[in-house]
N, C-alpha and C positions, 0 to 999 in steps of 0.2 A: 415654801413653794416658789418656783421661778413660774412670773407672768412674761407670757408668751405671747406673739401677736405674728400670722402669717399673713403676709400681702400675697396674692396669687397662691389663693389654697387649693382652688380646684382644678389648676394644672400640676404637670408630672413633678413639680420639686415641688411642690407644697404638700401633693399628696404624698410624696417620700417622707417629708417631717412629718405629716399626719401619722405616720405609720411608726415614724419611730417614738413618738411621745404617746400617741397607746398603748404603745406598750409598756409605759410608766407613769399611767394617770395620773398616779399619788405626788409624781414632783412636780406638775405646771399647774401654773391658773392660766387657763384661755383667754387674754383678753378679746382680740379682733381676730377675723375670719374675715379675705375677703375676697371675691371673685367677680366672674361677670357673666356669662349665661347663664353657668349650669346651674342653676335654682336649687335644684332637686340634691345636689351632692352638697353643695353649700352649706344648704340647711339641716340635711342629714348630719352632716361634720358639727355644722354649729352647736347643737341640740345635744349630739353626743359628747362632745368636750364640754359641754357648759361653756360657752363662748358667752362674754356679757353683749356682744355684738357682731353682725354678718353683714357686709355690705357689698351688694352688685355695685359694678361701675354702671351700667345699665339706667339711666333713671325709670324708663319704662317699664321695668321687670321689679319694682317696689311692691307695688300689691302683690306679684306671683309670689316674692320672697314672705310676706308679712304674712300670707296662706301658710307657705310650706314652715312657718315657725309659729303658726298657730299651737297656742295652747302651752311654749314651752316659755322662759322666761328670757332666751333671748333677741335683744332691741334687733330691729332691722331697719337696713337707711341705704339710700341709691347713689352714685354719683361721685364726683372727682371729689368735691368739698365732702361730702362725706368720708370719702376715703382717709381725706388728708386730716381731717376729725380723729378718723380712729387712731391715728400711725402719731397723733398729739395724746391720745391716753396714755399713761405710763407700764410700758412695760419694760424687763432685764434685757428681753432677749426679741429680738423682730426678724424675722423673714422678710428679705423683700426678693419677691419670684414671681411681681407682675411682668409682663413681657412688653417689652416697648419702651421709648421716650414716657409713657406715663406711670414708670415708676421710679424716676428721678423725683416727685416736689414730696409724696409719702416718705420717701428713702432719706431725704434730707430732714423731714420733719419727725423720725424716729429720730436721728442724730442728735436733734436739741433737745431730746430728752436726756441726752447722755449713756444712751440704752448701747447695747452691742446690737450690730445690724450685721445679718448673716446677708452678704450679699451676692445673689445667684444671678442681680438685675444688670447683663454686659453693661446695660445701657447707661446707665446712671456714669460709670468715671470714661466710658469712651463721647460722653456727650458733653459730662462737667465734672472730670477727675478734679480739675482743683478745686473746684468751690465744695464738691463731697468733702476731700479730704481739709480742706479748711475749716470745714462744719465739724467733722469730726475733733479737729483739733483744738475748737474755742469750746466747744461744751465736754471737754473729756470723754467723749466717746469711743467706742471700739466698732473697724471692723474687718468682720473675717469674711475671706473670699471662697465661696462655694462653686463657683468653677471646678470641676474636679482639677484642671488645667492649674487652676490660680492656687489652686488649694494644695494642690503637690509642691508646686514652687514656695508656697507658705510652709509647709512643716520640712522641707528640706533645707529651708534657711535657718530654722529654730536652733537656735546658741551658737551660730556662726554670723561672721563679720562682713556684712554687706561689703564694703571696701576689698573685700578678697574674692569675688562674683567677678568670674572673666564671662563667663553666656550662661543666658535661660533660653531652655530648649523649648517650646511648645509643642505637642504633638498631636499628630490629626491622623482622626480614621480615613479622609479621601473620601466618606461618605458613599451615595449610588452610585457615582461616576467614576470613582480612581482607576479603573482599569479600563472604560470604554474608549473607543477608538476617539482622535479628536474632532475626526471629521464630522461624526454622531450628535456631537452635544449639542448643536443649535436645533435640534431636533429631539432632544428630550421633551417627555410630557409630563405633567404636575402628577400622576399619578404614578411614574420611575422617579421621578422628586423625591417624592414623598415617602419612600420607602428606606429605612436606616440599614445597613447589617450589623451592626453592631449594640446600637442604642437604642431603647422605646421613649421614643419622645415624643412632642407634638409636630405638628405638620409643618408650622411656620421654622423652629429649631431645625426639623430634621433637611428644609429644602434649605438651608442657610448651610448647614452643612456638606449636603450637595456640594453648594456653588462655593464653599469654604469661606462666605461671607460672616459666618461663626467667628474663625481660627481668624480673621484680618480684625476684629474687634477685639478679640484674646490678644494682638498681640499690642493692641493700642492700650489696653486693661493693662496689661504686663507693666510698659512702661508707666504709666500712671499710679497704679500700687504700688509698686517695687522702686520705681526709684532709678529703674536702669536704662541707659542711652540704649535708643534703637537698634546701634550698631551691634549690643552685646545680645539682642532678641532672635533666636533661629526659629523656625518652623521646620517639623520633621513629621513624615509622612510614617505613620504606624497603623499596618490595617487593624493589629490582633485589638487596639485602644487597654491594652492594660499596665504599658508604661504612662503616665500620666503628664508627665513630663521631666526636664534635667535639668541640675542644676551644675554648672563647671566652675569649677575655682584654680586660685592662681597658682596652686600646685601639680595643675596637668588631674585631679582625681572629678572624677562625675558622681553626681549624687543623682540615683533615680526614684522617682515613688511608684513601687508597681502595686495594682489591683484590680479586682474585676472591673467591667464596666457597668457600674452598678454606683448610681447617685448618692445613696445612701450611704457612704463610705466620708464623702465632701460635705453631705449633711449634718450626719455626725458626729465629725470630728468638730464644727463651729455648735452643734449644739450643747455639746459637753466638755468645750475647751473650756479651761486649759488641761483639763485630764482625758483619759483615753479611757472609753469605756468597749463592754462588747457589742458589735452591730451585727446584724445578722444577714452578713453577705458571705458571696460563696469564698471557700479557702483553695486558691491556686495551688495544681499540683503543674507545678515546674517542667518535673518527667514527663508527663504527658502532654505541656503544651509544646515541650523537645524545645522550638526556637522562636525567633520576635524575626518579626520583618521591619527592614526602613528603607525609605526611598526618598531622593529628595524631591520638593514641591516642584511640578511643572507650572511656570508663572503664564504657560499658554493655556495651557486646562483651570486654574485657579486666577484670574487675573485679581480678583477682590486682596489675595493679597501682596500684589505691587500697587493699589490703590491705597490697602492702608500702610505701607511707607510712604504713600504721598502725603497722608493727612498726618503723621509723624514729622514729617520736615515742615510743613504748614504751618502747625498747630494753632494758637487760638480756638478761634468754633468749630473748625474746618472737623472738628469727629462727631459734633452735632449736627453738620451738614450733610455728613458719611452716613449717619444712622437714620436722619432720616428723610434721603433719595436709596436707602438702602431699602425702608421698612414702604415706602410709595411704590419701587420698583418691583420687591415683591409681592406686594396686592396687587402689581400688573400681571406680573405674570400667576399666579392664581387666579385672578380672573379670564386668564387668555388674552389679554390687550398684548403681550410682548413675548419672546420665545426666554430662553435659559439664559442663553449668552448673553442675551440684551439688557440683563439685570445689570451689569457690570459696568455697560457704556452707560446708562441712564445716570448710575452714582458718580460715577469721572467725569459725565457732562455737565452735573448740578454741582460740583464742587470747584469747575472751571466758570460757571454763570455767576454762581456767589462769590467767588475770590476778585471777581470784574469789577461787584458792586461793590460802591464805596464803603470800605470803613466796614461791613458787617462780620467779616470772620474775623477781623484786628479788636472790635466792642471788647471792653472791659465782660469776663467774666461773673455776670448774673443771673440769677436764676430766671429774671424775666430777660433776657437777653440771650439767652439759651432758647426760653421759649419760642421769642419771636424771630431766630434762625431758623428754629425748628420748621416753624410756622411758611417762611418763606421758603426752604429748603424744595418743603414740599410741595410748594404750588409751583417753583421751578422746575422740580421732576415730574410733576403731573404732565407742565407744559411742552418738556420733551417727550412724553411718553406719546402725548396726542398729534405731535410732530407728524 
């Protein structure tokens, strides 16, 4: 049996793995579950996979959790150190699909297990692609990108010669907004935000998408996994989302990976690599979808992605600065402190305050040095935000 460990099981991509390893109880051991409200689903999931352990990030939601796993045999524990406990237990195979800067120090502490880390978390190589990817490389580790985005570009590269990659295409739905007028959008509200056509996601994904502050992290990921200069990264606007992305080589031919827009397909595929197994999403009928649309990006309606070709020529910390005046700006606007468009200026003002200070986006790559960008990042964006 493959031990298994999900980091963020109670949102939309943990409950996709949840779903596909139900349906094969006989091959995993559960080891970690872990989440942060929702109690109730948590521990449901815990209890039915036989999980050895369920941890909220939550410290104050520990007795709710230690209630809802009353009576069954799995440990329950609260908390960042906790977390980063579990993601130290030994498992094959790890999800990591917590949302935010707080699933970089887990995601890295699966890696020195040597484990395969399915990673769905932008955050972790747009904050600290190299030090992931040097962790993966001193403990043997594997990992595979769950992006559907990242994850196209990953099996469309399989038994072809990096050095022969003329562009990776990324492609974006355009989310609520792609077709509204420009005059409109400093006047969207959290509740047109919030709304995907294409994708069932969570609120915080789905308004990132919106404002394409998703696709500007996709495309700093890109480079960081893959290995390819900025110049070779396109972004292409696809309402239907079932091209997933391209891959173009130096003989003029394009490789595409099409499929529904259905997670579980990117799930999948890193939970049962390096074989292809059956997953149970819908089968394209071509005929009837007749044609694909594309359009290019308006960098006046999407500025998030001419910010991240800023933090691309930057580089150093400057993506751990980006993610998070990205992830302070949108708790403003969720809360109502700032409108749509302001998300955008908040992240370009905190990346211009911190590149002023000395020495903090040039810091030697660490993982406490990550942090305490992080850290400042975000007292910087707060401090414009209350401007």
């Amino acid at each position: 049996m493959r031990r298994v460990s999900i980091f963020g099981a109670t949102g939309s991509i943990g409950q996709n793995t949840i779903d596909l390893i139900r349906r094969a109880p006989d091959e995993y051991d559960v080891v970690a579950l872990t989440g942060a409200h929702n109690i109730e689903q948590l521990a449901r999931d815990a209890i039915e996979l036989n999980a050895q352990v369920a941890v909220t990030a939550e410290d104050d939601l520990l007795d709710d959790l230690r209630d809802a796993l009353s009576g069954s045999s799995v440990e329950a524990a609260a908390g960042a150190a906790a977390i980063e406990e579990a993601a130290h237990r030994p498992a094959d195979w790890t999800m990591s699909a917590i949302v935010g800067a707080a699933g970089l120090a887990p995601g890295l502490a699966a890696l020195e297990q040597g484990t395969t880390l399915a990673l769905a978390n932008k955050e972790s190589l747009v904050c600290a692609g190299e030090l992931l990817l040097a962790t993966r490389k001193a403990h043997g580790a594997t990992i595979l990108p769950v992006d559907s985005e990242h994850s196209a570009v990953f099996q469309a590269l399989i038994g072809e010669d990096l050095a022969a990659v003329e562009r990776v295409i990324i492609t974006a739905s355009g989310g609520a907004f792609r077709d509204w007028p420009l005059d409109q959008l400093a006047e969207a509200t959290l509740e047109q935000a919030s709304s995907h056509p294409n994708w069932d996601m969570g609120q915080r994904i789905t308004i990132d998408s919106a404002s394409m502050f998703n696709k500007a992290m996709e495309l700093i990921e890109t480079r960081e996994f893959f290995g390819v200069s900025p110049e070779q990264i396109e972004t292409l606007v696809h309402p239907q989302s079932m091209i997933h992305a391209l891959v173009g080589f130096n003989d003029g031919a394009l490789m595409a990976h099409v499929g529904p827009p259905d997670m579980r397909h990117a799930i999948g595929f890193a939970l049962h690599h390096p074989t292809r197994r059956h997953i149970p999403v819908e089968r394209l009928d071509l005929a009837a979808i007749g044609t694909f649309e594309f359009r290019a990006p308006d960098l006046r309606r999407w500025p998030a992605l001419g910010i991240a070709r800023d933090v691309m020529e930057r580089g150093g910390l400057s993506g751990a600065v980006f993610n998070a005046a990205k992830e302070t700006a949108l708790d403003a606007f969720i809360a109502g402190q700032i409108g749509f468009l302001a998300m955008a200026d908040v992240v370009r003002a905190t990346l211009d305050t911190l590149e002023a200070s000395d020495g903090h986006i040039d810091a030697t790559m660490t993982l406490d040095n990550v942090l305490q960008i992080d850290h400042l990042a975000r007292k910087a964006a707060r401090a414009i935000i209350e401007q």
